[in-house]
C-alpha positions in Angstrom: 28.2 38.9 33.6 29.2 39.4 29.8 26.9 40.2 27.2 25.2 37.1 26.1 24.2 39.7 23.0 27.1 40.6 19.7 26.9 43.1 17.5 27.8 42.0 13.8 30.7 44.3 14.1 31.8 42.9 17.2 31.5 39.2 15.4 33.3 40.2 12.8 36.4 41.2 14.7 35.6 37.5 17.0 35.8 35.4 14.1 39.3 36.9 13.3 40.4 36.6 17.1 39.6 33.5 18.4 37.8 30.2 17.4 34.3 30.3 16.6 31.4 27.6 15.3 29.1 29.8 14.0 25.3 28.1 13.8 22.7 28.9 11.4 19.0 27.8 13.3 17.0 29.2 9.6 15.2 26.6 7.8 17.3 25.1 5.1 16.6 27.1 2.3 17.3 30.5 4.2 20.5 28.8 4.9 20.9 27.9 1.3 20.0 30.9 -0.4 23.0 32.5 1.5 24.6 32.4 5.0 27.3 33.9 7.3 30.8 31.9 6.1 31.9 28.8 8.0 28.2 28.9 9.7 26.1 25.0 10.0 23.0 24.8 9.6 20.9 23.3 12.9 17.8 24.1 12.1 16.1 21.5 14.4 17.0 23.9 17.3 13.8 25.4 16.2 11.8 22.4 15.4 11.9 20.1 17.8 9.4 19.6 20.2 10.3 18.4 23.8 8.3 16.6 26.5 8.9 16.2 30.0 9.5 13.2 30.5 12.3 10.9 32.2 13.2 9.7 28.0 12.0 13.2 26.6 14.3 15.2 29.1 16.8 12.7 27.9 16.8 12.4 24.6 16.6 16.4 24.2 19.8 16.4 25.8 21.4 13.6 23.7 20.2 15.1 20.8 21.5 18.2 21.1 24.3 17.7 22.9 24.9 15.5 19.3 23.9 18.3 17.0 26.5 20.6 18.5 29.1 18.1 18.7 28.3 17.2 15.0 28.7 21.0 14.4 32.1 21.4 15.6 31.7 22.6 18.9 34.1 21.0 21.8 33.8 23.7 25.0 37.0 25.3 23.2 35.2 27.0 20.7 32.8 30.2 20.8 29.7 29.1 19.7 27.5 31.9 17.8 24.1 31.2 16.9 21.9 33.0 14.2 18.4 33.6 13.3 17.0 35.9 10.5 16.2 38.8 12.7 15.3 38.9 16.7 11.5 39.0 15.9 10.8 36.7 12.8 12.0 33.5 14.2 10.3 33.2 17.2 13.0 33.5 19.0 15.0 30.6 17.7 18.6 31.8 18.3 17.7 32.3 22.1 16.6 28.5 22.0 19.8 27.9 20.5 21.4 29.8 23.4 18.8 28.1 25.9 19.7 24.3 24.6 23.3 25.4 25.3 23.5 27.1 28.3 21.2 23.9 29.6 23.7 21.7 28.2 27.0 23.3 29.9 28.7 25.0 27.1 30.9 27.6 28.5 30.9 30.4 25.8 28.0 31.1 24.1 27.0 34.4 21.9 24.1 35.1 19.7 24.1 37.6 17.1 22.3 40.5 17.9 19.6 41.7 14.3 20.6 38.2 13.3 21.6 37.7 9.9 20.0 40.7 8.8 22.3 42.8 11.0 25.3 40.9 9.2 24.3 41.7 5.8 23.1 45.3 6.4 26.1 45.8 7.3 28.2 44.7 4.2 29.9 41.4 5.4 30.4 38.3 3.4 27.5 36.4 2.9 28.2 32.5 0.6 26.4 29.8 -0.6 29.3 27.6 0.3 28.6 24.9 2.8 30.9 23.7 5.2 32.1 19.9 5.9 32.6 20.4 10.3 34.8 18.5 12.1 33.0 16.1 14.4 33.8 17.1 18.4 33.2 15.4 21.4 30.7 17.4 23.6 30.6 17.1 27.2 27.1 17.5 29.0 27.1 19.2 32.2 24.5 17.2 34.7 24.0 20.1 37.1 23.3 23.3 34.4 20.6 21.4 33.3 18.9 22.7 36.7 17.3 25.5 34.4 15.1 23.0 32.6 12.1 22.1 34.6 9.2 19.9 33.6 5.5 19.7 34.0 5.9 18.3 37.2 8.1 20.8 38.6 5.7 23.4 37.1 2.7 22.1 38.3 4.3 22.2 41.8 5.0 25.8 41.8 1.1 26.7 40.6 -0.2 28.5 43.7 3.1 28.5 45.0 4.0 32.3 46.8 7.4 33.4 45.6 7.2 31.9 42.1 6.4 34.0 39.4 4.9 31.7 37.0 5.6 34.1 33.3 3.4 33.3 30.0 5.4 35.1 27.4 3.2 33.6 24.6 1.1 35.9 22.2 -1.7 38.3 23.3 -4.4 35.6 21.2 -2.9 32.4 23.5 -2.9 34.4 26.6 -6.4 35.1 26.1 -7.5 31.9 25.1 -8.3 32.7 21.9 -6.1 30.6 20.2 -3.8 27.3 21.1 -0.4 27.9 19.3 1.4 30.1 16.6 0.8 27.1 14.0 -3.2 27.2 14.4 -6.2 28.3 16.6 -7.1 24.6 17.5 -3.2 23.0 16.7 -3.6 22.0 20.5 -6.6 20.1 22.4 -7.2 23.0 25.1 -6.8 26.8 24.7 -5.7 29.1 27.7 -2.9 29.6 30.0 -1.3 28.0 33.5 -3.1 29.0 36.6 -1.7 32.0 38.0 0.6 32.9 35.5 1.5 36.4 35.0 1.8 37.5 31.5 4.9 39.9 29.8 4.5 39.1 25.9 7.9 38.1 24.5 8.1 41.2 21.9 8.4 43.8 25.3 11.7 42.5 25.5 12.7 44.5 22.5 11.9 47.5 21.0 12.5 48.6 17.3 15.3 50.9 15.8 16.1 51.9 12.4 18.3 48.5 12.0 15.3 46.4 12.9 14.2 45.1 16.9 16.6 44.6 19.4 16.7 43.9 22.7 16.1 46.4 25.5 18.6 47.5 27.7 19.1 45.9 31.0 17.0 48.6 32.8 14.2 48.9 30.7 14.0 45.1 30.9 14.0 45.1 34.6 11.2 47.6 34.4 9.1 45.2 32.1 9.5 43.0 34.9 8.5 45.0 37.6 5.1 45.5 36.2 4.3 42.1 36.8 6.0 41.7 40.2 9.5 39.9 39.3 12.4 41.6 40.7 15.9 40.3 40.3 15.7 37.8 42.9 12.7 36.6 42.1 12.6 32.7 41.2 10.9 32.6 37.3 9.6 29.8 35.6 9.4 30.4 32.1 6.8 28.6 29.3 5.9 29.5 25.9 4.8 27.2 23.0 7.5 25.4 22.8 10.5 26.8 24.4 11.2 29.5 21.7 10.0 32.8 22.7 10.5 31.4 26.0 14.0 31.4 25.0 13.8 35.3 23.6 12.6 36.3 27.5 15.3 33.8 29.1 18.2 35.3 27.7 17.0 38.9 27.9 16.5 37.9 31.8 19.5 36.5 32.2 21.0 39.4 30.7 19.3 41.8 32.9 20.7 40.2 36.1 17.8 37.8 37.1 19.3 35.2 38.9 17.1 32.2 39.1 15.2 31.9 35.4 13.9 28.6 34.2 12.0 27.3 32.0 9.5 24.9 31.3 10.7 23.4 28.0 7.8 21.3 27.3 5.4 24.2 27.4 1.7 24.6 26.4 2.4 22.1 23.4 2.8 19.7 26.2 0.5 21.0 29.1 -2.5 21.8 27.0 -2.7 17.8 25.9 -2.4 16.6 29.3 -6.2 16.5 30.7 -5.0 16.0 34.0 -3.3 19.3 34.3 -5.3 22.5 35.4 -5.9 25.3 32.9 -7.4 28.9 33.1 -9.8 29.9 30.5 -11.1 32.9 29.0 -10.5 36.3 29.5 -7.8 36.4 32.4 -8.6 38.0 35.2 -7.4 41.1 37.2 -4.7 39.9 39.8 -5.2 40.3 43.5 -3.2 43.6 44.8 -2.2 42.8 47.6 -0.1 46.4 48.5 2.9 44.3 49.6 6.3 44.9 48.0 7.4 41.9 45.3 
């Protein structure tokens, strides 16, 4: 597959070749205070918060599907998607990239350093806001297989074959806190039974220029410590679907074949009573001495 990942450079020379919406996910006064030319500013690709149900799964699609439409983007156009850096966002470009691939869109990049990289660099950075022009924006029913809801996830708890991955921060994985926004932001504290934990920030390491993403190898070896191989089925959560995003595009990336995600994550699960929780300190896995 095609590197999902672009180099600054590389944009440059893409924006020069070939038609490009360029998306901006900052909040708007990042944006304001200066932003890649041509670029939009979507900043509710961060912000909003999904739930699993029948309307929720459908109005996250409407919406977005919306938003990008709004932003110029007909399936003709590369879309490019920005956040400040890889690790001060959260992830929210790779949600960008999630909402999209889930969505259909055909080609998708997102700038690798983020706008940092781009202005390190010595490219044009403006102030000036652009007016899009409004495109239609086809949803594709069947690549929305890679969003999965509590449901689904509560199905696979238990299940052999499954590899349940918690990417959140080592103070949620603990059950020490809730959420990034506030130890007690959520009712309940702790994780998905039988999760296995890789925290999102092993997906890159740092260089002079500021974190990037490992390569494919050292990726796949991340994975291995916690059983997933290529072929192995993953099921994704986070917060809220943005770091979740981070690890789903460095899978994907890496050659992992089935990665999904569970969109509505432990901002949703945690305030459902109904669904199980593990607390505390996590526990040592079973070893069971058979290959993954």
């Amino acid at each position: 597959m095609t590197d999902v990942l672009i180099s600054a450079s590389e944009l440059a020379d893409l924006l020069k070749s070939e038609p490009c919406v360029v998306i901006d996910t900052r909040n708007p006064d990042a944006y304001g205070a200066g932003h890649l030319p041509g670029a939009v500013n979507v900043h509710e690709i961060f912000t909003f918060l999904a739930t699993s149900t029948p309307e929720g799964m459908s109005e996250l699609k409407t919406k977005f599907a919306d938003a990008f439409g709004a932003a110029g983007l007909s399936g003709k156009e590369t879309a490019v998607i920005y956040e400040q850096s890889m690790n001060s966002g959260f992830g929210q470009s790779c949600r960008g990239y999630y909402l999209l691939t889930m969505l259909g869109y055909p080609k998708i990049k997102v700038l690798h350093g983020g706008f940092d990289a781009w202005s390190a660099a010595g490219f044009p950075v403006t102030k000036d806001v652009p007016t899009p022009v409004k495109a239609s924006f086809a949803i594709v029913p069947e690549a929305g297989d890679i969003l999965i809801d509590a449901k689904t996830m509560l199905a696979a708890v238990g299940k052999p074959g499954i590899a349940i991955l918690d990417v959140r921060d080592v103070d949620e994985w603990i059950g020490d806190s809730s959420s990034p926004y506030g130890k007690d932001f959520c009712p309940r504290k702790g994780r998905i039974p039988g999760a296995v934990w890789l925290e999102w920030y092993r997906m890159m390491k740092p260089t002079a220029e500021g974190p990037r993403f490992k390569s494919k190898d050292e990726i796949l070896a991340e994975c291995a410590t916690v059983g997933i191989s290529p072929s192995t089925p993953v099921y994704l959560y986070c917060f809220k679907g943005a770091r979740a995003s981070n690890t789903f595009l460095a899978l994907k990336n890496a050659g992992v074949k089935d990665a999904r995600m569970y969109f509505g994550s432990w901002n949703e699960w945690s305030r459902d009573p109904s669904l199980p929780i593990e607390q505390g300190p996590p526990v040592a896995a079973q070893v069971t001495g058979k290959a993954a």
